[in-house]
C-alpha positions in Angstrom: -34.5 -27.1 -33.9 -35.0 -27.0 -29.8 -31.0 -28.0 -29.8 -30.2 -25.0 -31.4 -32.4 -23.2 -29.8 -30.5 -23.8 -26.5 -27.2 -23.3 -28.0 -28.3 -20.0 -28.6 -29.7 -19.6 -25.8 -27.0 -21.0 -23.3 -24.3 -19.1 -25.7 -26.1 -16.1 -24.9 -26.3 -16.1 -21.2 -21.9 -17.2 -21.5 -21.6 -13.8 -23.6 -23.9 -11.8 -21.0 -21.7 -13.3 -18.3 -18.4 -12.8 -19.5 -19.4 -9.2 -20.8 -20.2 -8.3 -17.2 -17.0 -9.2 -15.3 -14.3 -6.4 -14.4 -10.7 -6.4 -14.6 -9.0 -6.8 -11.7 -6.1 -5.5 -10.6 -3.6 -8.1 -9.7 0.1 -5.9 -9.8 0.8 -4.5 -6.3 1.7 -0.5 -6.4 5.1 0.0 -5.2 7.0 2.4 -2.7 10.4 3.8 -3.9 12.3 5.5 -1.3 15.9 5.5 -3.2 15.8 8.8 -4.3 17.1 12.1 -4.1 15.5 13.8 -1.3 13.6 10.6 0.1 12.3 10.7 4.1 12.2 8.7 5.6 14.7 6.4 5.2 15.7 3.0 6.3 16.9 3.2 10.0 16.3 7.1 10.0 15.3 7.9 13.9 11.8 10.3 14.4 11.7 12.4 18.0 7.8 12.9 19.6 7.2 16.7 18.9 9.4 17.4 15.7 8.3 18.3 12.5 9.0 16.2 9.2 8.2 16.1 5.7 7.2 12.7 4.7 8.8 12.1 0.7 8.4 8.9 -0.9 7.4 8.0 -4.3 4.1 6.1 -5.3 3.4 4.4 -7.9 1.3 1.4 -9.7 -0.5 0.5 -13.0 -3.4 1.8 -12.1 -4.4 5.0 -10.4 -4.1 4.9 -6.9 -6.9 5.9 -4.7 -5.7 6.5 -1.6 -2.4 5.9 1.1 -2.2 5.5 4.6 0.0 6.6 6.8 1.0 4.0 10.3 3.5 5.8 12.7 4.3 3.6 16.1 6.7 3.6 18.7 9.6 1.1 17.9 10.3 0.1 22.0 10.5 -3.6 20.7 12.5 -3.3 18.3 10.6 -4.8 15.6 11.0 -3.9 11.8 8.9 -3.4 8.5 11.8 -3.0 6.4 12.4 -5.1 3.2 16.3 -4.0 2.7 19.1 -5.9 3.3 21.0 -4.2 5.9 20.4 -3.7 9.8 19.8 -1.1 12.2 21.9 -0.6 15.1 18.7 -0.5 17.5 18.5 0.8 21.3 18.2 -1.9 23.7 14.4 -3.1 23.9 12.4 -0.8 26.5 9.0 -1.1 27.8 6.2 1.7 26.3 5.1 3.9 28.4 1.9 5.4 26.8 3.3 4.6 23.3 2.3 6.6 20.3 -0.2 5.0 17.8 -0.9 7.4 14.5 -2.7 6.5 11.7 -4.5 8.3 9.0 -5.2 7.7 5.5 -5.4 10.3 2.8 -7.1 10.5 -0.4 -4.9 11.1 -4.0 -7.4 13.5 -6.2 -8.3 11.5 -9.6 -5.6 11.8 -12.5 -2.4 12.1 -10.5 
């Protein structure tokens, strides 16, 4: 009787335990920029002190909470991209006071 008494019990506490773990989001949300009317895009050049609309499309399983937004100069020459093709880059320049923006924005539940 005490064994199944702490079969019980011990299947109990696994039930509990499983019962209270959450999914977790393992698929990473994507960023399409292949569309119609995308900006920016691949190699596209930004000047200090013009306006831009900034259109991309987000996505992923699950809602997403929130984006953020990194704008920095380029002076080196690096690259974030994940496409194939090259950019025809200025020659690498020294910063002087280089821009740093970054800012991340809420999306309202449901959309």
């Amino acid at each position: 009787m005490k064994t199944f008494s702490y079969i019980i019990i011990i299947l109990f506490i696994l039930f509990s335990i499983s019962a209270c773990q959450k999914d977790i989001d393992t698929e990473k949300p994507s960023i399409d920029s292949q569309y119609t009317d995308a900006f920016p895009l691949n190699c596209d050049t930004l000047y200090f002190g013009e306006a831009f609309e900034f259109k991309t499309h987000l996505s992923d399983n699950e809602a997403l909470g929130s984006y953020s937004v990194a704008i920095h100069n380029n002076f080196d020459q690096h690259s974030h991209s994940t496409e194939v093709s090259n950019c025809n880059f200025d020659p690498i320049k020294e910063a002087i006071n280089p821009l740093v923006f970054i800012e991340d924005f809420d999306i309202p539940s449901g959309q």
